[in-house]
Every structure is written in C-alpha cells, then in structure tokens.
BAZADO-109349 format. One record per residue: residue number from 1; residue in three letters; x, y, z of N, C-alpha, C in turn. Coordinates in nm, 3 decimals, decimal comma. Example, Ala and Ser with C-alpha at 12.3 -4.5 7.8 and 13.67 -1.06 7.14 Angstrom:
# BAZADO-109349
1;ALA;1,319;-0,569;0,780;1,230;-0,450;0,780;1,320;-0,330;0,780;
2;SER;1,285;-0,225;0,708;1,367;-0,106;0,714;1,290;0,003;0,787;
END
This chain:
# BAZADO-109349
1;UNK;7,873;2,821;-8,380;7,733;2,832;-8,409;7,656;2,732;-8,322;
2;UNK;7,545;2,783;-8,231;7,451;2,669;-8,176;7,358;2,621;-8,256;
3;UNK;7,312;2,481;-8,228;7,215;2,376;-8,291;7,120;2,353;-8,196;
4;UNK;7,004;2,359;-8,204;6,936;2,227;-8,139;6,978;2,106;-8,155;
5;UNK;6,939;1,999;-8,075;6,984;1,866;-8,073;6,881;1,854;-8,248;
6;UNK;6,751;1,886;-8,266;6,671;1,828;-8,339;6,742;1,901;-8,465;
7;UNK;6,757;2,003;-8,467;6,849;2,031;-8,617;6,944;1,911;-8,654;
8;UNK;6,991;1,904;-8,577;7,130;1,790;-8,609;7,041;1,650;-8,610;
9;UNK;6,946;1,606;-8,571;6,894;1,513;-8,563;6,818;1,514;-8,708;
10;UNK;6,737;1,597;-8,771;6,634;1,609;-8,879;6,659;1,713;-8,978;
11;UNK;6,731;1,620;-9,073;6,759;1,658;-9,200;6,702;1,583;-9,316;
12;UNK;6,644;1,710;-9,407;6,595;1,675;-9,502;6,673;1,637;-9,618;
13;UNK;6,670;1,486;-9,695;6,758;1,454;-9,787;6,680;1,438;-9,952;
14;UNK;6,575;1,477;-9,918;6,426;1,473;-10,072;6,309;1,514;-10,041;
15;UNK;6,250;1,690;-10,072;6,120;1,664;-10,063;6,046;1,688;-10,139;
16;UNK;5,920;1,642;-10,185;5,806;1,685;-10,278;5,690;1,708;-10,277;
17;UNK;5,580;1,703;-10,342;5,443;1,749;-10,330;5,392;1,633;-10,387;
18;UNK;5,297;1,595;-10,321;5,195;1,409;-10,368;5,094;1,447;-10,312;
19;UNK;4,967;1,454;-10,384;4,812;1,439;-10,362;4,770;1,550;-10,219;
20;UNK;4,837;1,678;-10,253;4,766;1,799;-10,171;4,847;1,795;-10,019;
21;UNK;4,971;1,704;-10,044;5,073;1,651;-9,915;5,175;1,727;-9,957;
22;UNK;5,267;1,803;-9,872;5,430;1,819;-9,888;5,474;1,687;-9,811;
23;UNK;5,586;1,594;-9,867;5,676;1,498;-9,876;5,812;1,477;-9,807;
24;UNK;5,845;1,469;-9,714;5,953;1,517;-9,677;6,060;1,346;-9,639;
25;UNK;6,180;1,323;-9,721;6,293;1,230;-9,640;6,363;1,268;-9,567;
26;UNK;6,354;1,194;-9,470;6,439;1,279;-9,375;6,600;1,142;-9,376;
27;UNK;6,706;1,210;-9,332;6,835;1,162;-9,369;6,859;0,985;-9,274;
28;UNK;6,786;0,993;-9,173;6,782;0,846;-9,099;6,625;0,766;-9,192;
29;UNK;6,579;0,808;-9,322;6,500;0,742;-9,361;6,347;0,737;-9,352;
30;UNK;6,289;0,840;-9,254;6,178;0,822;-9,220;6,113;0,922;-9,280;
31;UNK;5,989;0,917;-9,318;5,926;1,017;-9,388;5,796;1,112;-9,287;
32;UNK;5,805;1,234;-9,390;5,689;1,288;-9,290;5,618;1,350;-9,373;
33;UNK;5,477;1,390;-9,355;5,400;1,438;-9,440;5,320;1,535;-9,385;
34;UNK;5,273;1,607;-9,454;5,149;1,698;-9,387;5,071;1,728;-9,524;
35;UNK;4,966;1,796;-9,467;4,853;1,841;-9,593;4,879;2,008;-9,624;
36;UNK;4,916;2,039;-9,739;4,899;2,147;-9,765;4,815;2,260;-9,745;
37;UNK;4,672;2,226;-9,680;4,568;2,352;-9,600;4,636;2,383;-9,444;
38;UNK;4,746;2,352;-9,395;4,816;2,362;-9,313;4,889;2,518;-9,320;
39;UNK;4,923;2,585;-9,419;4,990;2,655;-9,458;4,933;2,729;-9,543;
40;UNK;4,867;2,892;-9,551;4,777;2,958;-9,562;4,880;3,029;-9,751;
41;UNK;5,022;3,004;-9,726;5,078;3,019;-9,848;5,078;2,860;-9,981;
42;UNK;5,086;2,761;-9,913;5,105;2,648;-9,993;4,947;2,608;-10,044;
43;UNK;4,837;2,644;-9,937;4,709;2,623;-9,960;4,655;2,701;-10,121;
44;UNK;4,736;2,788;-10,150;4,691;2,891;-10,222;4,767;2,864;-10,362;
45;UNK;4,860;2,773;-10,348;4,993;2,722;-10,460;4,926;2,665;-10,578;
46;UNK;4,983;2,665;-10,701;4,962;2,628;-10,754;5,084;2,474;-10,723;
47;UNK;5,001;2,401;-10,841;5,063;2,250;-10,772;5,250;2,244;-10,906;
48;UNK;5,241;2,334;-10,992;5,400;2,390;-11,036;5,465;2,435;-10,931;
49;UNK;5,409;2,520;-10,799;5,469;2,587;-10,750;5,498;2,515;-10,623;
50;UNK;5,391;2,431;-10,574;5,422;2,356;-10,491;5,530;2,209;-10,474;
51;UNK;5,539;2,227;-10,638;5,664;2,133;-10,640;5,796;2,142;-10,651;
52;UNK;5,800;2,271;-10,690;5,903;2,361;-10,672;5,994;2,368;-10,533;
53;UNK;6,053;2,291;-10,487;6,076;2,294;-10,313;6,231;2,253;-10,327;
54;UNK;6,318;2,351;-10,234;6,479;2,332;-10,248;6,508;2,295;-10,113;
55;UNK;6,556;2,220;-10,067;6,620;2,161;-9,955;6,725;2,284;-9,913;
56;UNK;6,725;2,349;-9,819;6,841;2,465;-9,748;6,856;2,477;-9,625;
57;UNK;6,982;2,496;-9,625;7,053;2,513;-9,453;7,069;2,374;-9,442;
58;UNK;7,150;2,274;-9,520;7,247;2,200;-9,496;7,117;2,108;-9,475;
59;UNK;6,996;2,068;-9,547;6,867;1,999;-9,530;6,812;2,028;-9,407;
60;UNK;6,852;2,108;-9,309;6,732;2,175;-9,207;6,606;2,304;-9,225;
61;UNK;6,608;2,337;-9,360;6,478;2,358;-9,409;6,447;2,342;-9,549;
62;UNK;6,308;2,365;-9,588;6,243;2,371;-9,719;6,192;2,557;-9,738;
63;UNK;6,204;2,542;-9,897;6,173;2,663;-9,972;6,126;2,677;-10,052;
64;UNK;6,042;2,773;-10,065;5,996;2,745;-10,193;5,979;2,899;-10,289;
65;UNK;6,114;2,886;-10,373;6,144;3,004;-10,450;6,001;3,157;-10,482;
66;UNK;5,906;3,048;-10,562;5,861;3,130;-10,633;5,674;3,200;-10,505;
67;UNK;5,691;3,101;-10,391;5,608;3,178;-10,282;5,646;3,236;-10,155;
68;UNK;5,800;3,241;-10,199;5,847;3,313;-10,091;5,826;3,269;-9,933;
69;UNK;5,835;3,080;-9,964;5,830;3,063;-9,800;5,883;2,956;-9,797;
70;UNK;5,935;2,960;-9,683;6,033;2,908;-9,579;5,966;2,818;-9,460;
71;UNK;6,054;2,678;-9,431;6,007;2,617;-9,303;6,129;2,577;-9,267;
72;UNK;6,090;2,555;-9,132;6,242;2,446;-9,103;6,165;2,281;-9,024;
73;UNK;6,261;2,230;-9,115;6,266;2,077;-9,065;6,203;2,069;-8,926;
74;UNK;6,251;2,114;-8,794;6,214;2,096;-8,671;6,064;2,182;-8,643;
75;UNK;6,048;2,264;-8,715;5,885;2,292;-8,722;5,796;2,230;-8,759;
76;UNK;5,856;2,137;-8,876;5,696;2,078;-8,906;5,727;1,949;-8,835;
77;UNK;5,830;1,917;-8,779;5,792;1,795;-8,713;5,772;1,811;-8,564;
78;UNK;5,756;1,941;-8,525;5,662;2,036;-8,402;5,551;2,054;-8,454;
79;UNK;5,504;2,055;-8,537;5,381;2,099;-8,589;5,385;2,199;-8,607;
80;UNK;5,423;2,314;-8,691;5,462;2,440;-8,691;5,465;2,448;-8,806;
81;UNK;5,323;2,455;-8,909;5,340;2,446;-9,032;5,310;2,582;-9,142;
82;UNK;5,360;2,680;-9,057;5,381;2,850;-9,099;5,412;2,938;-9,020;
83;UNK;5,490;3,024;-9,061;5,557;3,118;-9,032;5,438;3,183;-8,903;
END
C-alpha cells in the first residue's frame, strides 16, 4: 500500500469540538484547529453532532457518523476543509 510521507507523518491521537473549532491531537503532540464555517456540513451541525467525531484509518482521518463526513488528517493541515 502507498503513503504519503504526510500520512505517516500526521496522525490523529484525540479530536473534539471547543467554541465553533474542530480540535485535533496530532500523535507528535501538536494541535490544530480550524473553525467550523470552514465546512458547509459541520457549519450546519448541531454541536451533539459535532462532537460526535471517530478517529479512522489508523488516525489519518476524522468522521463524523451521524453527517456523513469525512476528512483526512493531511487535508486540513493543507487547508482542505471539505470534500
């Protein structure tokens, strides 16, 4: 299976929702944040739903069950904050 270098580099080990922010740890410790009007599905979340977020693909992305969306780790730290 191929990787980017940044997959293997940026893994998510905890993320959550704080004050209209998705939360993200990443596994060397550093955190990253963005604002939820970034994302035309999370903008629209309720804040149950926005906390709702499962770490997948071995912490190279976030999910979120009940809005049916998906990111990966190396997008939002491209700035790539929707599909």
């Amino acid at each position: 299976m191929k990787y980017m270098v940044a997959e293997l580099l940026f893994k998510a080990t905890k993320a959550w929702y704080e004050d209209g922010r998705i939360c993200i740890l990443l596994s060397d410790k550093k955190e990253v944040r963005f604002p939820i009007e970034l994302n035309p599905r999370l903008r629209e979340a309720t804040i149950e739903q926005l906390s709702n977020i499962e770490i997948i693909c071995a912490g190279t992305g976030l999910h979120w069950p009940e809005l049916d969306e998906d990111l990966s780790i190396t997008g939002i730290i491209e700035g790539r904050f929707s599909a």
